[in-house]
N, C-alpha and C positions, 0 to 999 in steps of 0.2 A: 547093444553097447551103450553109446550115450542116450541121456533124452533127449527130449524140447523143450528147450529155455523156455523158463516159466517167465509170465509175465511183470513179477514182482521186479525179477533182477533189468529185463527190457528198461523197467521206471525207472531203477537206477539210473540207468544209462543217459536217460535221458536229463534225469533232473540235477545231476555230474555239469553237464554241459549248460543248461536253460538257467539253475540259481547261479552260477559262478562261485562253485563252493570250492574250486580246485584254482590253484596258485601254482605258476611257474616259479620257477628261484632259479634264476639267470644268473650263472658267476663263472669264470673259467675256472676254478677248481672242482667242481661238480660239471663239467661237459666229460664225454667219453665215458661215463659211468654203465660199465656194460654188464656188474653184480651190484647186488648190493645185501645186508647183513643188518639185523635189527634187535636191537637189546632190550627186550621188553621190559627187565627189571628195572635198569639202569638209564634208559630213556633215549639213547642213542642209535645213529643209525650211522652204519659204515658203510663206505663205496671205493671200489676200487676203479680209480678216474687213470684217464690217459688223455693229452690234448687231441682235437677231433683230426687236425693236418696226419698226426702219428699213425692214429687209425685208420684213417685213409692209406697209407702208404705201407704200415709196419701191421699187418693182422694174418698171422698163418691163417688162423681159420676159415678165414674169406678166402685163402690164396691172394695174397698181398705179401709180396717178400723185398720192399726196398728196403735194406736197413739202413738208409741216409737218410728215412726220413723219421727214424724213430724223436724223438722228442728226449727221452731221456730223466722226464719228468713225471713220470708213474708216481704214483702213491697213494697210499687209503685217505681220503676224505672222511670225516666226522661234523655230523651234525647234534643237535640239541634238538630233537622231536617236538616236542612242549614250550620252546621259549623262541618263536619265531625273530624277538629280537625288534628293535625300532629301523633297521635296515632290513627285515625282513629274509638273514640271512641265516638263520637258525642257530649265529653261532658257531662256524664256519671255519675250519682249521683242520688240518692236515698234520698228520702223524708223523713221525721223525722215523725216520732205518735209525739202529744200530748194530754191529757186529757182521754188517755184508758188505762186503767190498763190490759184489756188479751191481749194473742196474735193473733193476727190477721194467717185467714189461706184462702186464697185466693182463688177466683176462680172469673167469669164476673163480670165487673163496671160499670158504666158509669157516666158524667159529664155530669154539666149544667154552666152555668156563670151564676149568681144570683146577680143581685146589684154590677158589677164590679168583684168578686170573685169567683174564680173557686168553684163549690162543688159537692163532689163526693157521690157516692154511692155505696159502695163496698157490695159481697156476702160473708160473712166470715162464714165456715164450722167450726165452733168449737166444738173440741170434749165433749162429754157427760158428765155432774159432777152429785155428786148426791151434794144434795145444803144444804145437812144435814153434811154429813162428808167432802166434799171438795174432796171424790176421783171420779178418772174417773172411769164411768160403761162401760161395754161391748156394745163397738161401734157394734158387729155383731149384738146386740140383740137389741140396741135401736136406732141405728143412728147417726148420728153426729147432734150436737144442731145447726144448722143454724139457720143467724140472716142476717141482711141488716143493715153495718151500714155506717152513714152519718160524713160526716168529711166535715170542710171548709177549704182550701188552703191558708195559709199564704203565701204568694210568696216571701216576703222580707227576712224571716227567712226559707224558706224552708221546712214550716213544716204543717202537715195536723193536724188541731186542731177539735178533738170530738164532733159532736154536737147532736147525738142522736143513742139509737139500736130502730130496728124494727123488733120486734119479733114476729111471730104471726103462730099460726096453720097452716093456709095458704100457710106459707114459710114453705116447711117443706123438695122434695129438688131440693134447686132451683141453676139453671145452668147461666140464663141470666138477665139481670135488662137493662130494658129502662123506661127514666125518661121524662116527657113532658118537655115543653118549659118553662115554670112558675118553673118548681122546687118543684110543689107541691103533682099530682098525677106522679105514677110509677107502671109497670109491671114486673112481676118475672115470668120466667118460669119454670117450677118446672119438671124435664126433665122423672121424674117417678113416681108412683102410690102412693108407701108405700116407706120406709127411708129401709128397708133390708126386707128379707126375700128369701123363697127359689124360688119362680118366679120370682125373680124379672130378673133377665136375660131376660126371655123367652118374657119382652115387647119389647124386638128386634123387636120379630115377631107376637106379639098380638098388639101391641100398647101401651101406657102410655104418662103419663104427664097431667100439666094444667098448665092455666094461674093464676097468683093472682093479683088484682088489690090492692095498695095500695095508704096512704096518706103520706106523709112526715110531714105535719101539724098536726095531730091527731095520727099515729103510726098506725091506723086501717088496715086492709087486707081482703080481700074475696077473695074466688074463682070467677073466674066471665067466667071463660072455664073450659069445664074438657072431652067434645069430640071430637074425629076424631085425637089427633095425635098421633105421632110416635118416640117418647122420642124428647120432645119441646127442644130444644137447645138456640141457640144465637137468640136476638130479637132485633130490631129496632123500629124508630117510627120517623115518621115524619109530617111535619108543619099542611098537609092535614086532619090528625087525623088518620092514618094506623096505624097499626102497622105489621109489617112481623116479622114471627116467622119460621127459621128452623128447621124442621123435621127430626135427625139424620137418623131413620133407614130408613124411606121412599122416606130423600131428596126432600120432598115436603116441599114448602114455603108457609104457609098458610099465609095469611092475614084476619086484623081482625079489626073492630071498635068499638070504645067507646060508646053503647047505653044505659042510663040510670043504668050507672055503671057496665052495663056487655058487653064482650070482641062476641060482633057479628061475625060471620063467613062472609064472605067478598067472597074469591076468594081462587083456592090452585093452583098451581105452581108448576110441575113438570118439576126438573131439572137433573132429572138420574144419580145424582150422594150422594152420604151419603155429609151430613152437616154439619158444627160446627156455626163456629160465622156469624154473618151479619155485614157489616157498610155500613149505607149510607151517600155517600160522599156528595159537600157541593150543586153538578151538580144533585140531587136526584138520581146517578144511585145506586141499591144495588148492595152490592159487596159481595161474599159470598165463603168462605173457604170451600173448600171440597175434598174429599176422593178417588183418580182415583181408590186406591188398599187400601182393607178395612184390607186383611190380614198384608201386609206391614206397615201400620200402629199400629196396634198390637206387630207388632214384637218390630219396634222401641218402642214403651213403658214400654217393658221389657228391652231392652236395648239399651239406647236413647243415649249413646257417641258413640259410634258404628256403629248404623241403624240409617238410614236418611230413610222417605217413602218418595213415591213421591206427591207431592202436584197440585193441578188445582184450580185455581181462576175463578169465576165466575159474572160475571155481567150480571144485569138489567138495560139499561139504562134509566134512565125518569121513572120510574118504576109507581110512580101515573098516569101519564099522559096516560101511555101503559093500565092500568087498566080501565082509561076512554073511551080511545078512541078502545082499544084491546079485553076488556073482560079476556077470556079463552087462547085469540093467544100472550098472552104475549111471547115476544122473548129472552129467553138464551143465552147467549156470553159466549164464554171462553174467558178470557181475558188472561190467563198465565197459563203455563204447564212446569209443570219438571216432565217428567216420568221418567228419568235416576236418581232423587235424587241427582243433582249436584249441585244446586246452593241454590234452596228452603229450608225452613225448614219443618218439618212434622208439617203443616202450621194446627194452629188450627184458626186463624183469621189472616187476610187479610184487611189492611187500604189503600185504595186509596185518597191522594197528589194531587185534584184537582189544587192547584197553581204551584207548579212544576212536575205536573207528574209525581209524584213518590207511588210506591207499595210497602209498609214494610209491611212483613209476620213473624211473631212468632208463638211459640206450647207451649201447656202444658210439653210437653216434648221431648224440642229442646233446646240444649245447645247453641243458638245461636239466633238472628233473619236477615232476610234478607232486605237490601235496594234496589228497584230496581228504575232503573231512566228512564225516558221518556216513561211511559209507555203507552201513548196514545198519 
């Protein structure tokens, strides 16, 4: 399955950490950034932030169901990649809701350009109402009301204007959204079994999750996976028709294809390390966030202005091409390492900067994200 890091990308890692070519960008609008989304044309990078208290308290995924302590203040972040600015804040603004009345509660997204305009696809964990009285019910007992919704990017005014929820059994909880090239069909990964309960921990080590195949044009969803992982995380997809999906607790990368509306098993990909998000950058290599110290990252969760874990980026490079021509010998790169926790964030995704080589890492619960430059 995987190789052995060669030693080119080891240098990376090192010389990331020893020149100081990576910059933190400290701002409470960029903490809690647990996706993120990057416009290679257009030079922008979006992040869907939540204050870190929220996260703490308000994150299905973790099993975190206070909703008194949501914050209430989600939103996508935007930066300016190229113009770091005499503040060193890239230019730093936050996108405007129009046309939704709740509030948005964040977790994976992803974009498409559709007829000129950006359109997103956001995971919004909203807490549970009853739809008779209007009060919230006990998130331990039912789960949070997750939904997928779709918004189009005004770019002149700034603002993401509502164009649809997609609500469906299916989604029920889901972690990651990859959307095809059309705009029309999308996959959710649903990172566990059941929305609570008292095993639910325990698919650490038993297994959980599925795929849902949905439509953007009809709202529809199916299950279309529901064997072999290991709490589904961050997904991709790309031109060829793949899709790769992270495997939190196994750190296997499954791959998977589109057959007659269900999500075929392909290939699986052991990379020996726990998982979060995938991107594939625009060179098809995957790039994938992940976990050197599972405990350390833990810790920083509980107290994330404090602890920093250390973080490892990984790459696939060519990663179709290596499936064609490789099979099973696909090859694993580390492309960056901070095991000292000095420069990284407790990196839950990992965008790699095909035009200028650059690496920006954020966390669900990183008071910061990182830029790094030249990184290949």
């Amino acid at each position: 399955m995987a190789g052995i890091l060669g030693p080119r990308a080891i240098f990376w890692a090192f010389i990331v950490l020893a020149t100081g070519t990576c910059t933190r960008v400290l701002q409470s609008l960029l903490e809690g950034c647990e996706d993120l989304w990057l416009d290679e044309q257009d030079r922008k990078l979006y992040a869907a932030r939540n204050s870190l208290e929220s996260r703490k308290g308000w994150s299905p995924g973790g099993n975190l169901y206070n909703i008194s302590a949501r914050s209430r203040t989600d939103h996508i972040a935007v930066i300016d990649v190229d113009q770091p600015g005499s503040d060193g804040l890239y230019g730093l603004r936050q996108l405007k809701i129009g046309g939704y009345q709740d509030d948005l509660d964040l977790h994976g997204f992803d974009v498409r350009k559709i007829e000129g305009r950006l359109q997103f696809w956001l995971i919004n964990h909203r807490p549970p109402v009853d739809h008779v009285t209007g009060e919230f019910l006990d998130a331990l007992v039912v789960g949070a009301n997750s939904t997928v919704e779709m918004f189009d990017l005004d770019e002149t005014s700034g603002t993401l204007e509502h164009v649809k929820t997609v609500a469906s059994e299916a989604i029920f909880t889901p972690n990651g959204v990859a959307v095809e090239e059309d705009g029309l069909g999308f996959v959710i990964t649903n990172d566990h079994n059941t929305k609570t309960g008292t095993f639910r921990d325990l698919e650490m080590l038993s297994g959980g999750g599925s795929l849902a195949y949905c439509r953007s044009d009809t709202g529809r969803c199916h299950i279309a996976a529901d064997e072999g992982f290991s709490m589904a995380n961050g997904i991709a997809h790309d031109k060829n028709g793949y899709y790769y999906v992270a495997n939190s607790a196994s750190g296997i990368i499954t791959v998977h294809k589109l057959v007659n509306n269900e999500l075929i098993h392909v290939e699986s990909i052991n990379t020996g390390y726990p998982l979060d998000n995938l991107w594939l950058d625009a060179d098809g290599n995957l790039i994938a966030a992940a976990f050197p110290d599972s405990i350390a990252f833990v810790k920083s969760s509980m107290d994330p202005y404090n602890v920093v874990a250390p973080a490892t980026v990984l790459s696939i490079n060519d990663i179709a091409k290596q499936l064609k021509t490789s099979g099973k010998n696909v090859k694993v790169s580390k492309l960056a390492e901070d095991r000292d926790a000095k420069s990284l964030p407790s990196s839950t995704v990992a965008v790699h900067d095909t035009k200028d080589h650059k690496l920006i890492l954020a966390g669900i619960f990183s008071p910061f994200i990182t830029i790094c430059e030249q990184c290949l």
